[in-house]
C-alpha positions as CSV (number, residue, x, y, z in Angstrom):
1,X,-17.9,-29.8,11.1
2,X,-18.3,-30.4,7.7
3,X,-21.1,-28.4,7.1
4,X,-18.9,-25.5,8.6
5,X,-16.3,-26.5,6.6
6,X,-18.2,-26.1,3.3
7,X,-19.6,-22.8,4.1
8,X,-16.0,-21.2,4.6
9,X,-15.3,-23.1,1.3
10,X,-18.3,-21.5,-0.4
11,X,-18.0,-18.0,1.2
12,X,-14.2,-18.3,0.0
13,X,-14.8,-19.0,-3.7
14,X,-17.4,-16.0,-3.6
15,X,-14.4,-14.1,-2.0
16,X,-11.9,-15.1,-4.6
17,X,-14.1,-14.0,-7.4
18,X,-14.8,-10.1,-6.2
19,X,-13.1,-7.3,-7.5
20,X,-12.1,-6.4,-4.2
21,X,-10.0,-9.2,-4.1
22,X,-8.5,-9.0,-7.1
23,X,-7.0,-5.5,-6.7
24,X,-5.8,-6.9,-3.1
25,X,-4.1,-9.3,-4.9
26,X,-2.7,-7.0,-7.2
27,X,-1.2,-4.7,-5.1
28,X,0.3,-7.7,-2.3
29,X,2.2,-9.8,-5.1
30,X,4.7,-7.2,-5.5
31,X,6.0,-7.1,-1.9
32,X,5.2,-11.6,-1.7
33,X,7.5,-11.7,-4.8
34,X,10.4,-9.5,-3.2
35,X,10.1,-11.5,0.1
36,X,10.0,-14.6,-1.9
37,X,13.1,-13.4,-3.8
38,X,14.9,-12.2,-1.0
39,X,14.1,-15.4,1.6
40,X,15.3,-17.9,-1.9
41,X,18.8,-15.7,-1.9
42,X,19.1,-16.0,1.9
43,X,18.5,-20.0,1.8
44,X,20.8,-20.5,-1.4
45,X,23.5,-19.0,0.8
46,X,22.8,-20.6,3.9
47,X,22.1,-17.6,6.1
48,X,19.7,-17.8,8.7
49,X,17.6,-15.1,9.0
50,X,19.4,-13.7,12.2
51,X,22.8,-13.8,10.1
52,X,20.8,-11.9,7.1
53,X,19.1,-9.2,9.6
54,X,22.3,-8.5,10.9
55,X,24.4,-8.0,7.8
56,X,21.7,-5.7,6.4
57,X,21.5,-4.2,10.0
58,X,18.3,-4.5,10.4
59,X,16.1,-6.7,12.9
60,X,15.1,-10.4,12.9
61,X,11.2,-10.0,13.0
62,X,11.6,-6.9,10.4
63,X,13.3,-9.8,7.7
64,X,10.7,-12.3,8.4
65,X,7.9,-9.7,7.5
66,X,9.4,-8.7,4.3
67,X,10.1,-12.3,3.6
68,X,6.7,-13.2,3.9
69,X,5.6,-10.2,1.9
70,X,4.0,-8.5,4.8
71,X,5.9,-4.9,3.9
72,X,6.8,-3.5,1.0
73,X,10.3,-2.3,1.8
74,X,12.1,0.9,0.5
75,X,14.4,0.8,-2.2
76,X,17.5,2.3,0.5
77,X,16.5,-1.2,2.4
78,X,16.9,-3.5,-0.7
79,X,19.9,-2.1,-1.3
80,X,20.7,-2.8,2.1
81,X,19.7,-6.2,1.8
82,X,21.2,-6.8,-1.9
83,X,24.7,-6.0,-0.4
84,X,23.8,-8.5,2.2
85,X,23.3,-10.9,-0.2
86,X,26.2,-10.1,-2.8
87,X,23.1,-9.8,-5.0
88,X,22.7,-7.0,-7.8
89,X,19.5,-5.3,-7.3
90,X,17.3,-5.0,-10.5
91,X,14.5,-2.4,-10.7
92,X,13.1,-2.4,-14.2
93,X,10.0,-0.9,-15.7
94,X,8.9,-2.6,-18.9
95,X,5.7,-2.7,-20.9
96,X,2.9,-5.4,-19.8
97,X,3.5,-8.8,-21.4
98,X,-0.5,-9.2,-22.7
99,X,-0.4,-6.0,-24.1
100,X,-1.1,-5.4,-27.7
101,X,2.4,-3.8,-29.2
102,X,0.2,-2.1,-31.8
103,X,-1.1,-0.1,-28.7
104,X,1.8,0.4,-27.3
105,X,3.7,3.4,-29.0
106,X,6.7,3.5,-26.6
107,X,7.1,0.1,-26.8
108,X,11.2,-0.5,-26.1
109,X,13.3,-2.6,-24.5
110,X,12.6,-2.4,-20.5
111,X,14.9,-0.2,-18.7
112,X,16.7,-1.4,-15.2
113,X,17.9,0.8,-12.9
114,X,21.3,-0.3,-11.0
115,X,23.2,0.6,-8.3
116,X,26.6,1.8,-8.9
């Protein structure tokens, strides 16, 4: 078994260092961070998920996806699910941290968009 086990170890490093998986990983941590966020909100307030699902009328098994960043959900849904949280909803666009600001001629303050 340990042989086994050190192959799947070694195949996985190989893995983790590919280009392939770095743009996979990219584009998931986006919808894991919102689940993350979301599932942290619902546990600070002591909702279940059931409780959750149900004040953002929406189904059980549908929350537990997004929780676990399986879906990247539509804006109309985090609102949904904001509301169901007595949470604001923040979506800001702002310039990437590492960038050089010399390089970066629009470089101002990030901008949020709220709900009213």
């Amino acid at each position: 078994m340990t042989d086994d086990h050190t192959a799947y170890e070694v195949l996985a490093r190989e893995r983790r260092g590919s280009e392939d998986y770095r743009q996979g990983y990219a584009e998931a941590r986006p919808a894991f961070l919102i689940g993350q966020a979301v599932r942290e909100r619902r546990l600070a307030l002591g909702l279940s998920q059931v409780e959750l699902a149900a004040r953002a009328d929406m189904t059980q098994p549908a929350l537990s996806r997004l929780e676990a960043g399986g879906v990247v959900p539509t804006i109309p849904l985090l609102e949904r699910i904001s509301i169901a949280l007595d949470a604001d909803l923040i979506i800001e666009i702002a310039p990437h941290a590492a960038r050089n600001p010399k390089q970066d001629h629009a470089r101002q303050s990030p901008h949020s968009i709220l709900p009213n």
